[in-house]
C-alpha positions in Angstrom: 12.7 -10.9 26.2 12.3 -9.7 22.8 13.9 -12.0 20.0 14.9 -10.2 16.8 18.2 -9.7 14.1 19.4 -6.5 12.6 18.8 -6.7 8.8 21.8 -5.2 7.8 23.3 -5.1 4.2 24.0 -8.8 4.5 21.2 -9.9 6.1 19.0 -7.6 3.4 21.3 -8.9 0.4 20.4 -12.5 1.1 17.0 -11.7 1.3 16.8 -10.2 -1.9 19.0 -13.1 -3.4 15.8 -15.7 -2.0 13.4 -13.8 -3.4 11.1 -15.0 -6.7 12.4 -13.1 -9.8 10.0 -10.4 -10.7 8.1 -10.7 -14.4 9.9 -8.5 -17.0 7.4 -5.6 -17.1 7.5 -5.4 -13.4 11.0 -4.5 -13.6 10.9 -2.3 -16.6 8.0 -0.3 -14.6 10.5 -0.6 -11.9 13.3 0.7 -13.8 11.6 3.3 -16.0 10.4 5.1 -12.3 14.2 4.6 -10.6 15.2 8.0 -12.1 12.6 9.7 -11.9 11.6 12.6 -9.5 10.0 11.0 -6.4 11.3 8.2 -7.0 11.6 7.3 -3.5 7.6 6.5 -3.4 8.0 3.8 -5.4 7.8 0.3 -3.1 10.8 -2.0 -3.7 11.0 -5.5 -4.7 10.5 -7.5 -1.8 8.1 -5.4 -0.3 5.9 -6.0 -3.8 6.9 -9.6 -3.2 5.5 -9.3 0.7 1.8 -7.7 -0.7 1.6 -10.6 -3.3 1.7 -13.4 -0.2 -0.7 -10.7 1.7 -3.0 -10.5 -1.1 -3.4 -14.2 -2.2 -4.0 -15.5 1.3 -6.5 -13.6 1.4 -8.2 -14.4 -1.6 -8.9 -10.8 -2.9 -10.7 -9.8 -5.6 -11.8 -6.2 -4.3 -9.5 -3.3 -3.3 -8.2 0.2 -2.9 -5.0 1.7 -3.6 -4.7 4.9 -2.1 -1.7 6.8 -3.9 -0.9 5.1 -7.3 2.5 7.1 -8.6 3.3 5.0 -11.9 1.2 2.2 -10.8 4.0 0.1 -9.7 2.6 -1.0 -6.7 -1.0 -1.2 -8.6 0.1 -3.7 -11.1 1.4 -5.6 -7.9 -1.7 -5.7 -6.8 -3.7 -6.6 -10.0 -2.0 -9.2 -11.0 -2.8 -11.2 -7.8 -6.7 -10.7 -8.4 -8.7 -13.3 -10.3 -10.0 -11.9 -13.9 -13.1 -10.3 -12.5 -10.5 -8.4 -9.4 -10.9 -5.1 -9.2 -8.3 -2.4 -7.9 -9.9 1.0 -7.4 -6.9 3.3 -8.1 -6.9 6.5 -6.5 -4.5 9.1 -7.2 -4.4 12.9 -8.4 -1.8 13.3 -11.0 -2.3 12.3 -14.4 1.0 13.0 -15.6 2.6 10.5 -13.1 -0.6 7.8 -13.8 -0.2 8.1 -17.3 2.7 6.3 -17.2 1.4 3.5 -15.7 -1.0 2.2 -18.1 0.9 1.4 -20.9 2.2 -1.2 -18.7 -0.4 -1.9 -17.3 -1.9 -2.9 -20.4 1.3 -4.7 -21.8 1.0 -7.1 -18.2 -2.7 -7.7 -19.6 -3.8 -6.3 -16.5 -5.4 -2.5 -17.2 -9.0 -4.2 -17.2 -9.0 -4.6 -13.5 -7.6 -0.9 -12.5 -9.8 1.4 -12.3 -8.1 4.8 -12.2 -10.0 7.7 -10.1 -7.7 11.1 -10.5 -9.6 12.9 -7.6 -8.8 13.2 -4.0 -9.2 9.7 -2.6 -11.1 10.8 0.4 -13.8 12.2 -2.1 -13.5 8.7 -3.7 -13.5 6.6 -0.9 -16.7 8.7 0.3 -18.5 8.2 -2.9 -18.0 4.1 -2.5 -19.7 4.2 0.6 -22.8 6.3 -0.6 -22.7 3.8 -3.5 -23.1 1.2 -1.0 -20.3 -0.4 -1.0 -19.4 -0.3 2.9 -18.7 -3.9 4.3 -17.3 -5.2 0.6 -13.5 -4.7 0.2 -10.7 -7.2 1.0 -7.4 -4.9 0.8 -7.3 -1.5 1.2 -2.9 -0.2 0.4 -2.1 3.3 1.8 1.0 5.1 0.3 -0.1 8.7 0.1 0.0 11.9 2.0 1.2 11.4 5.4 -1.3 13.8 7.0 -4.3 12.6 5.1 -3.5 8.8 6.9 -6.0 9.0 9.7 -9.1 9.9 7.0 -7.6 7.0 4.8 -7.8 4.8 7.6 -11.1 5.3 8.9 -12.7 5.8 5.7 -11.3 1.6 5.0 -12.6 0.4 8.0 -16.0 1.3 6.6 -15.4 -0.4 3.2 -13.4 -3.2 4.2 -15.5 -6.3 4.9 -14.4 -8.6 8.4 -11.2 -10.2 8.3 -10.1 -7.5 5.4 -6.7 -5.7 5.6 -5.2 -2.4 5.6 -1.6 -1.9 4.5 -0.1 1.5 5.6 3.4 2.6 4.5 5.9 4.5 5.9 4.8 4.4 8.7 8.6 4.0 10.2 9.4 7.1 8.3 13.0 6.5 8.1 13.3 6.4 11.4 11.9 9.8 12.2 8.9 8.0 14.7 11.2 7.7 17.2 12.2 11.0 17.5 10.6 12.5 20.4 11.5 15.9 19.2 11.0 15.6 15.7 7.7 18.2 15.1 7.7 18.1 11.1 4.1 17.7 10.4 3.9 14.1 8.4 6.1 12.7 11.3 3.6 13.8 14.3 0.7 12.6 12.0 2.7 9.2 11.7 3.2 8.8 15.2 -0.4 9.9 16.0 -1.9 7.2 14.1 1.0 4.2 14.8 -0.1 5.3 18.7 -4.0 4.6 17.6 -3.7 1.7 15.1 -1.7 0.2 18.2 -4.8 0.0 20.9 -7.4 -0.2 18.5 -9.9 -2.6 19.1 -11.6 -2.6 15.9 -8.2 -4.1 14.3 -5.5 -7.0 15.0 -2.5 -5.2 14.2 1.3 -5.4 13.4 4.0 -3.2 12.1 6.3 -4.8 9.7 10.0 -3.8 9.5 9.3 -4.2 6.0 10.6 -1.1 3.9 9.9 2.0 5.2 7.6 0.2 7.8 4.1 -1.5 6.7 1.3 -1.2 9.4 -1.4 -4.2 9.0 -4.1 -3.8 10.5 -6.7 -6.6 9.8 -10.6 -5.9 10.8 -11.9 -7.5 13.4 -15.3 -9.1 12.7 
């Protein structure tokens, strides 16, 4: 019998209340996005605070963000590298991106983003043919929900054995379980939750962790 708790608005206050406090820019980045439009795409608090125990158990120093917003999520990321890290931004607006790198740069951390404004399939594809298959640690997926399944496969190729993939939303507010529910990012969603789930090239779980975080760690 499955064992589990409802995290309701108590159960979610406390955890936010046991949380580490988050650095000051971290919560200015965090503020300065809360009004903006799309705001929603921005990750919350403790779900930064779940990537930063993902990321330095694994020791990473190389990996992909796919889907940067105001970089949020990216600075997250960087600041659990080592000085020679590397997080290969990929993202398509430079209005939203711009305003990421001032604070980027006031965390000390802009020298280990490197921001491709290009489709990130086109990006991910040019890694490879630079030879890069095989040499990633951490690959975070927060971008068009259709586009997923290219994301997805295009990671397992970079990713090196034992290297991770973080999808979000892939609960989608619920929408998942929605038999009827047609909209196009939802039936993408639920296509790729149905193959992450019985794919043998990963060890997998989905995290009731925001809007739902899919891990999917490569098998060797």
């Amino acid at each position: 019998m499955s064992r589990w708790i409802e995290v309701d608005a108590n159960i979610h206050q406390y955890i936010t209340q046991h949380l580490p406090p988050e650095p000051d820019v971290l919560q200015a980045l965090h503020d300065r996005t809360s009004n903006m439009e799309g705001a929603g795409m921005q990750i919350s608090h403790e779900q930064a605070q779940f990537m930063q125990v993902l990321l330095q158990s694994l020791g990473a120093k190389n990996t992909i963000e796919i889907g940067v917003y105001t970089g949020y999520s990216t600075l997250i990321t960087a600041q659990c590298l080592p000085e020679d890290g590397q997080v290969i931004a990929c993202d398509i607006s430079d209005e939203w991106t711009s305003i990421a790198k001032p604070f980027w740069q006031q965390a000390g951390q802009a020298s280990k983003i490197d921001l491709r404004l290009a489709p990130a399939a086109q990006t991910m594809k040019s890694l490879i043919a630079e030879g890069r298959s095989g040499s990633f640690d951490f690959v975070f997926i927060d971008a068009d929900k259709t586009g997923y399944d290219e994301y997805y496969e295009l990671a397992l190729v970079l990713l090196r054995p034992g290297g991770l993939i973080a999808l979000d939303n892939c609960l989608w507010g619920g929408k998942v379980t929605q038999a009827d529910n047609q909209e196009e990012d939802t039936v993408a969603l639920k296509k790729l939750n149905a193959k992450i789930a019985s794919d043998p090239r990963v060890t997998a779980y989905l995290a009731p962790v925001g809007d739902g975080l899919y891990l999917a760690s490569k098998c060797a």
